[in-house]
Backbone bond lengths (Angstrom), bond angles and torsions (degrees), N, CA, C in turn:
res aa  C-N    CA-C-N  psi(-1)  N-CA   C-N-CA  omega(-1)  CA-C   N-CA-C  phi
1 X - - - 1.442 - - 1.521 107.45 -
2 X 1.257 106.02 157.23 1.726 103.23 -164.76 1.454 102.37 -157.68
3 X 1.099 114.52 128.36 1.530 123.48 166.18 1.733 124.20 -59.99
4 X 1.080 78.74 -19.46 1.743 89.76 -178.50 1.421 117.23 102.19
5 X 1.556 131.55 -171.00 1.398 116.19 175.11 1.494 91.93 -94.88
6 X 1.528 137.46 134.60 1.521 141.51 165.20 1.741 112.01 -119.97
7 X 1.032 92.40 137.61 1.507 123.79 165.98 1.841 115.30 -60.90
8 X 1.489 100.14 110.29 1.107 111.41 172.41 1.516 134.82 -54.22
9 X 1.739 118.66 89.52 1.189 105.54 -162.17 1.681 126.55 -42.46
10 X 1.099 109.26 179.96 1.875 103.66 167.30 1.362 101.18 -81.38
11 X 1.396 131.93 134.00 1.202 142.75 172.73 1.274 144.12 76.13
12 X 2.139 85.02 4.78 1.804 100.09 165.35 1.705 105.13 -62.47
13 X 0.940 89.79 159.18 1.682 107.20 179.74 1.572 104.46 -138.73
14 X 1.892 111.32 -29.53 1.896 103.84 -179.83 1.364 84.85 -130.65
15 X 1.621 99.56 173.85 1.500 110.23 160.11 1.281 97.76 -141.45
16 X 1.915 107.23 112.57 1.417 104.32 -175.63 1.666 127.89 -92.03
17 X 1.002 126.64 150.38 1.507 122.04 -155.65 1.874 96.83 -110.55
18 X 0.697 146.12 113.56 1.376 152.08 128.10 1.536 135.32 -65.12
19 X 1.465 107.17 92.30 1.663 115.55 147.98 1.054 159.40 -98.56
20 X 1.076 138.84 147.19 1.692 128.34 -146.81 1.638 95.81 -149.06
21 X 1.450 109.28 108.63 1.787 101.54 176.21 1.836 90.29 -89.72
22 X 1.292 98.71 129.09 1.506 111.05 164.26 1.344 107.37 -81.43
23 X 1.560 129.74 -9.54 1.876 96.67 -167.70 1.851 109.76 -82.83
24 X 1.135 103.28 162.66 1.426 105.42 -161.95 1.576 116.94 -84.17
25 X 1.191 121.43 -5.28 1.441 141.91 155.72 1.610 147.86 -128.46
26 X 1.612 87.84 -13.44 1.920 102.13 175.03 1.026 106.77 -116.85
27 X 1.589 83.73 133.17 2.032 98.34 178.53 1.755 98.34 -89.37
28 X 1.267 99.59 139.17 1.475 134.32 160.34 1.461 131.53 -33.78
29 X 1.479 136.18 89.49 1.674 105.85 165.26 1.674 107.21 -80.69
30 X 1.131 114.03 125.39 1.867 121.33 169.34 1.425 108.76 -107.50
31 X 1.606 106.70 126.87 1.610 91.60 143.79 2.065 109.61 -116.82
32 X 1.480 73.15 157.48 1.641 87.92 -175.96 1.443 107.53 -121.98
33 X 1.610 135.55 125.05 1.262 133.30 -171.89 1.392 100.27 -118.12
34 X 0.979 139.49 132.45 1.737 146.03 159.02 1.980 94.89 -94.39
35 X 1.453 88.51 126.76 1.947 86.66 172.13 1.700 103.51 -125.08
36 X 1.150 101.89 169.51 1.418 94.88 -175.44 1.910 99.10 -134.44
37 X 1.413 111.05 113.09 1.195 127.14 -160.65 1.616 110.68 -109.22
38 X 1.253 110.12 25.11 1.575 131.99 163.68 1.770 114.80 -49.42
39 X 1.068 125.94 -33.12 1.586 141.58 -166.71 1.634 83.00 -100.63
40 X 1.319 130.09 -46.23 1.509 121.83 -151.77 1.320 130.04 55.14
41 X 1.517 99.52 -25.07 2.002 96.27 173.32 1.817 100.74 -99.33
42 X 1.276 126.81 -22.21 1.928 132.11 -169.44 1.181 111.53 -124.93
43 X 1.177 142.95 32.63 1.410 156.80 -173.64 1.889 99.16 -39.37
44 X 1.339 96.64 123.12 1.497 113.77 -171.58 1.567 97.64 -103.59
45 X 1.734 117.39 139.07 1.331 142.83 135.34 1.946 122.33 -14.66
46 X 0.802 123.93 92.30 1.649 110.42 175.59 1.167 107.70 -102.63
47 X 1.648 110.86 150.27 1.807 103.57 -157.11 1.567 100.47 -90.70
48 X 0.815 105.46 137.97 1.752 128.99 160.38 1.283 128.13 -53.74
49 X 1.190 124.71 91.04 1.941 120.73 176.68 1.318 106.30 -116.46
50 X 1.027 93.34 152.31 1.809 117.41 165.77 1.439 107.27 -130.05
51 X 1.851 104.21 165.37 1.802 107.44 171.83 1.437 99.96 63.44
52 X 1.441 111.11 -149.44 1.459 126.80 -164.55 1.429 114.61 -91.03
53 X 1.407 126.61 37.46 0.882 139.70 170.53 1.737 132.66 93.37
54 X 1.448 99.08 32.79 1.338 129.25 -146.15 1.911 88.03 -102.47
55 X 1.232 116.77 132.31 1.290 116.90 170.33 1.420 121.48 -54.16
56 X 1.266 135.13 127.66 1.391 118.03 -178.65 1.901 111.09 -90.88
57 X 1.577 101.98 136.27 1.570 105.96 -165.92 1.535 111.29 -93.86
58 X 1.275 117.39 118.25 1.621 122.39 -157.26 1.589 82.21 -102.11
59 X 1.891 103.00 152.16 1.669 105.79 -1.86 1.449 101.22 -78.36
60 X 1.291 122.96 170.76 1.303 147.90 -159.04 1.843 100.68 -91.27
61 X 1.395 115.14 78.92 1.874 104.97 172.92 1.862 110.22 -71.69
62 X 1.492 87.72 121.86 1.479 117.36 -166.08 1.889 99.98 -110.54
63 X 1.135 108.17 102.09 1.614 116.43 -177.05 1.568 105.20 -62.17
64 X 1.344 101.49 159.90 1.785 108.16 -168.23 1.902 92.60 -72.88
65 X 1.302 104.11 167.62 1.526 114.49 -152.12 1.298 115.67 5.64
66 X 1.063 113.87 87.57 1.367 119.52 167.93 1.515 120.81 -153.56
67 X 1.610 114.67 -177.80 2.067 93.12 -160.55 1.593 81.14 -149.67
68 X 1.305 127.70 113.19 1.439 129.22 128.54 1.273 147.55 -51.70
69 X 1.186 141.14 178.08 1.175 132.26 -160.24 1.517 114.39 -172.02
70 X 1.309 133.49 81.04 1.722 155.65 -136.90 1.440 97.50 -117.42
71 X 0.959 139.33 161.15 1.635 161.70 -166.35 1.140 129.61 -178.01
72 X 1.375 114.96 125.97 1.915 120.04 172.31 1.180 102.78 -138.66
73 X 1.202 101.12 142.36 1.571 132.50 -163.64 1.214 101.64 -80.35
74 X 1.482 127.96 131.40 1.682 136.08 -155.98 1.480 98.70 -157.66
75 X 1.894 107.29 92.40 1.347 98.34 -159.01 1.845 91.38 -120.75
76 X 1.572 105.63 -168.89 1.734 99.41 -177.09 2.020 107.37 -37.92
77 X 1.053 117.90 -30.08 1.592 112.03 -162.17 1.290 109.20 -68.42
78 X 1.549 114.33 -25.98 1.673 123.31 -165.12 1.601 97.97 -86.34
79 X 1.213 146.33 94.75 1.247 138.80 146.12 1.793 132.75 -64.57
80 X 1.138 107.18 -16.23 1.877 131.98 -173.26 1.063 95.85 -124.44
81 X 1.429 137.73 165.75 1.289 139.86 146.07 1.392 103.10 -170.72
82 X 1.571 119.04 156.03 1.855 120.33 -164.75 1.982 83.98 -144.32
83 X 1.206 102.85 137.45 1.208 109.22 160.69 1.501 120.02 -109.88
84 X 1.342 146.55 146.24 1.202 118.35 -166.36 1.712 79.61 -149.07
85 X 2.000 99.65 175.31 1.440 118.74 -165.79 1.725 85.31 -137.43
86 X 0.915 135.16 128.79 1.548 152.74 -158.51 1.591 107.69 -155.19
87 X 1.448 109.09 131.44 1.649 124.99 162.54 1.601 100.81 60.72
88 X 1.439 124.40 39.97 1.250 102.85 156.70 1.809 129.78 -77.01
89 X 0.903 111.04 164.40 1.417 95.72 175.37 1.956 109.69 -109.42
90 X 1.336 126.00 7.93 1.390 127.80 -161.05 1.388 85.72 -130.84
91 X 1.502 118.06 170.49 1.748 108.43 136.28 1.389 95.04 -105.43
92 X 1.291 142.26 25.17 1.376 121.13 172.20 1.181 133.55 -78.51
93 X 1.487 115.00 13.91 1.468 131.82 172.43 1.801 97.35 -94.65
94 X 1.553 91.87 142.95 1.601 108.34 -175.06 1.338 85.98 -112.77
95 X 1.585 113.15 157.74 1.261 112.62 126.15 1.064 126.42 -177.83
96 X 2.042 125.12 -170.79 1.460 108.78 -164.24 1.527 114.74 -139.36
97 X 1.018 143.81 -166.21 1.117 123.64 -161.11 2.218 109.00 -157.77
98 X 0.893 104.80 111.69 1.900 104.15 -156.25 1.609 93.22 -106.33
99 X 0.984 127.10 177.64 1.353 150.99 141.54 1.619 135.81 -115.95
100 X 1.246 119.18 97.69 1.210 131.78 171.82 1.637 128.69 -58.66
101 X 1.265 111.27 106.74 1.520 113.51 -168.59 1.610 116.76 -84.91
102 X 1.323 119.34 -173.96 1.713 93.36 173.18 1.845 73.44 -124.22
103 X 1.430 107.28 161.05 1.672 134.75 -179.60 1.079 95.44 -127.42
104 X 1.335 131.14 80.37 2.013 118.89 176.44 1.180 100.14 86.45
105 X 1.454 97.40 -159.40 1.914 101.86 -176.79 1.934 95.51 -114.07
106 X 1.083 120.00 42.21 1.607 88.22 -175.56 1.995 72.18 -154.83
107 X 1.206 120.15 -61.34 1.497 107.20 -164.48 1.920 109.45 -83.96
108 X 1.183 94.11 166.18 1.826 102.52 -175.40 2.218 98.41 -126.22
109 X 1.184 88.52 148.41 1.508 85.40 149.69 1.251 118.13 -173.09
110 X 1.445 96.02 150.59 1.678 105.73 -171.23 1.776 117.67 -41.70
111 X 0.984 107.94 149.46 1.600 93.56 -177.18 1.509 109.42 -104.00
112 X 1.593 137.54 158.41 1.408 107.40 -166.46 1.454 122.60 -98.34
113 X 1.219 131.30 149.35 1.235 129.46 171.67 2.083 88.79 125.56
114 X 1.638 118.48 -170.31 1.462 116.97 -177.47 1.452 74.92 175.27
115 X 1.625 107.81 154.03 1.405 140.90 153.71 1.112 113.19 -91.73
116 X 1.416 117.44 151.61 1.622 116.50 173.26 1.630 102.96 -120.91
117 X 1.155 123.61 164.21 1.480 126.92 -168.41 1.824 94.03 -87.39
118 X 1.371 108.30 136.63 1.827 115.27 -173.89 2.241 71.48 -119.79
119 X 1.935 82.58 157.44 1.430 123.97 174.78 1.652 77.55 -51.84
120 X 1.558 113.13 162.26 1.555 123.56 130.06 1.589 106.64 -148.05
Protein backbone atom coordinates (compact mmCIF):
# COMPACT_ATOMS: atom_id res chain seq x y z
CA UNK A 1 0.00 0.00 0.00
CA UNK A 2 1.38 3.37 -0.85
CA UNK A 3 0.51 6.85 -0.32
CA UNK A 4 1.67 7.83 -3.49
CA UNK A 5 4.58 10.25 -4.36
CA UNK A 6 3.33 13.74 -2.21
CA UNK A 7 4.51 17.09 -2.14
CA UNK A 8 6.04 18.43 0.83
CA UNK A 9 3.74 20.88 2.40
CA UNK A 10 5.28 24.42 3.41
CA UNK A 11 6.18 23.95 6.97
CA UNK A 12 5.88 20.17 7.42
CA UNK A 13 8.70 19.29 9.49
CA UNK A 14 7.06 15.27 10.29
CA UNK A 15 4.93 13.01 8.48
CA UNK A 16 3.03 11.11 11.02
CA UNK A 17 2.05 7.52 10.35
CA UNK A 18 -0.89 6.01 12.21
CA UNK A 19 -1.75 2.26 12.77
CA UNK A 20 -4.42 0.50 14.21
CA UNK A 21 -4.53 -3.53 13.91
CA UNK A 22 -8.30 -4.16 14.08
CA UNK A 23 -8.13 -8.04 14.53
CA UNK A 24 -9.51 -8.93 17.83
CA UNK A 25 -6.73 -11.31 18.97
CA UNK A 26 -3.59 -11.34 16.50
CA UNK A 27 -0.89 -9.10 16.78
CA UNK A 28 0.47 -7.77 13.52
CA UNK A 29 4.05 -7.95 11.82
CA UNK A 30 4.08 -4.34 9.72
CA UNK A 31 6.61 -2.84 7.82
CA UNK A 32 6.36 0.80 7.20
CA UNK A 33 8.96 2.60 4.76
CA UNK A 34 8.97 6.52 4.41
CA UNK A 35 11.16 7.18 0.98
CA UNK A 36 12.26 10.32 -0.03
CA UNK A 37 11.79 10.86 -3.87
CA UNK A 38 13.51 14.36 -4.08
CA UNK A 39 16.34 13.01 -6.76
CA UNK A 40 13.31 11.10 -8.57
CA UNK A 41 15.89 8.87 -10.31
CA UNK A 42 17.70 7.38 -6.30
CA UNK A 43 14.95 7.68 -3.92
CA UNK A 44 16.47 7.47 -0.34
CA UNK A 45 15.11 5.52 2.96
CA UNK A 46 14.01 8.10 5.82
CA UNK A 47 14.37 6.72 9.27
CA UNK A 48 11.37 5.74 11.14
CA UNK A 49 10.75 6.77 14.94
CA UNK A 50 8.24 6.35 17.32
CA UNK A 51 7.85 7.53 21.28
CA UNK A 52 10.64 9.85 22.29
CA UNK A 53 12.54 9.64 19.48
CA UNK A 54 13.61 6.11 19.51
CA UNK A 55 14.10 4.42 16.03
CA UNK A 56 11.26 2.22 15.24
CA UNK A 57 12.52 -1.66 14.66
CA UNK A 58 10.76 -3.19 11.52
CA UNK A 59 8.78 -4.96 10.99
CA UNK A 60 6.87 -3.03 13.50
CA UNK A 61 4.74 -5.93 15.99
CA UNK A 62 1.44 -4.11 16.38
CA UNK A 63 -0.77 -5.96 19.23
CA UNK A 64 -4.44 -6.93 18.34
CA UNK A 65 -6.68 -3.72 18.87
CA UNK A 66 -4.32 -1.49 19.28
CA UNK A 67 -2.95 1.92 17.41
CA UNK A 68 0.69 3.08 16.97
CA UNK A 69 2.04 6.07 16.11
CA UNK A 70 5.59 6.27 13.74
CA UNK A 71 7.23 9.54 12.44
CA UNK A 72 9.90 10.77 9.89
CA UNK A 73 11.33 13.84 9.81
CA UNK A 74 10.47 15.77 6.39
CA UNK A 75 12.48 18.87 6.56
CA UNK A 76 13.40 21.82 3.71
CA UNK A 77 15.65 18.85 1.89
CA UNK A 78 12.57 16.44 1.40
CA UNK A 79 10.57 17.90 -1.54
CA UNK A 80 8.77 14.22 -2.69
CA UNK A 81 8.13 11.80 -0.21
CA UNK A 82 6.00 8.15 -0.50
CA UNK A 83 4.99 6.41 2.56
CA UNK A 84 4.31 2.84 2.00
CA UNK A 85 2.67 -0.42 4.04
CA UNK A 86 4.81 -3.62 2.98
CA UNK A 87 4.70 -7.52 4.11
CA UNK A 88 1.60 -7.47 5.97
CA UNK A 89 0.14 -10.64 6.50
CA UNK A 90 -3.84 -9.42 7.43
CA UNK A 91 -5.55 -6.42 5.82
CA UNK A 92 -6.77 -5.75 9.25
CA UNK A 93 -4.39 -3.03 9.83
CA UNK A 94 -5.86 0.52 8.98
CA UNK A 95 -4.16 3.39 8.53
CA UNK A 96 -3.53 7.15 8.06
CA UNK A 97 -1.13 9.42 7.30
CA UNK A 98 -0.94 13.50 8.80
CA UNK A 99 1.56 16.12 8.37
CA UNK A 100 3.12 17.91 11.15
CA UNK A 101 3.87 21.62 10.69
CA UNK A 102 6.25 23.66 12.85
CA UNK A 103 4.16 26.97 14.68
CA UNK A 104 7.37 28.87 16.03
CA UNK A 105 10.10 26.91 17.43
CA UNK A 106 8.47 25.24 20.48
CA UNK A 107 4.65 24.34 19.30
CA UNK A 108 3.66 21.84 16.24
CA UNK A 109 0.32 21.35 14.65
CA UNK A 110 -1.34 18.93 12.73
CA UNK A 111 -1.98 20.29 9.39
CA UNK A 112 -5.59 19.69 8.01
CA UNK A 113 -6.77 17.09 5.82
CA UNK A 114 -4.53 13.13 5.91
CA UNK A 115 -3.87 10.54 3.13
CA UNK A 116 -4.69 7.06 3.54
CA UNK A 117 -2.42 4.27 2.09
CA UNK A 118 -4.35 2.90 -1.56
CA UNK A 119 -3.45 -0.97 -2.87
CA UNK A 120 -0.60 -0.58 -5.64
Amino acid sequence: MSTGVLNRAPFAVTAVIHLMNMERHDAQKVVVEVWDWSTCATPSRVTLRMGADEPAMLPFHLEAQSLAVLYAEIDESIELYEIRLVDWEEQQVMTSVWKKRSQGHESYLFQEGHKSLQPC
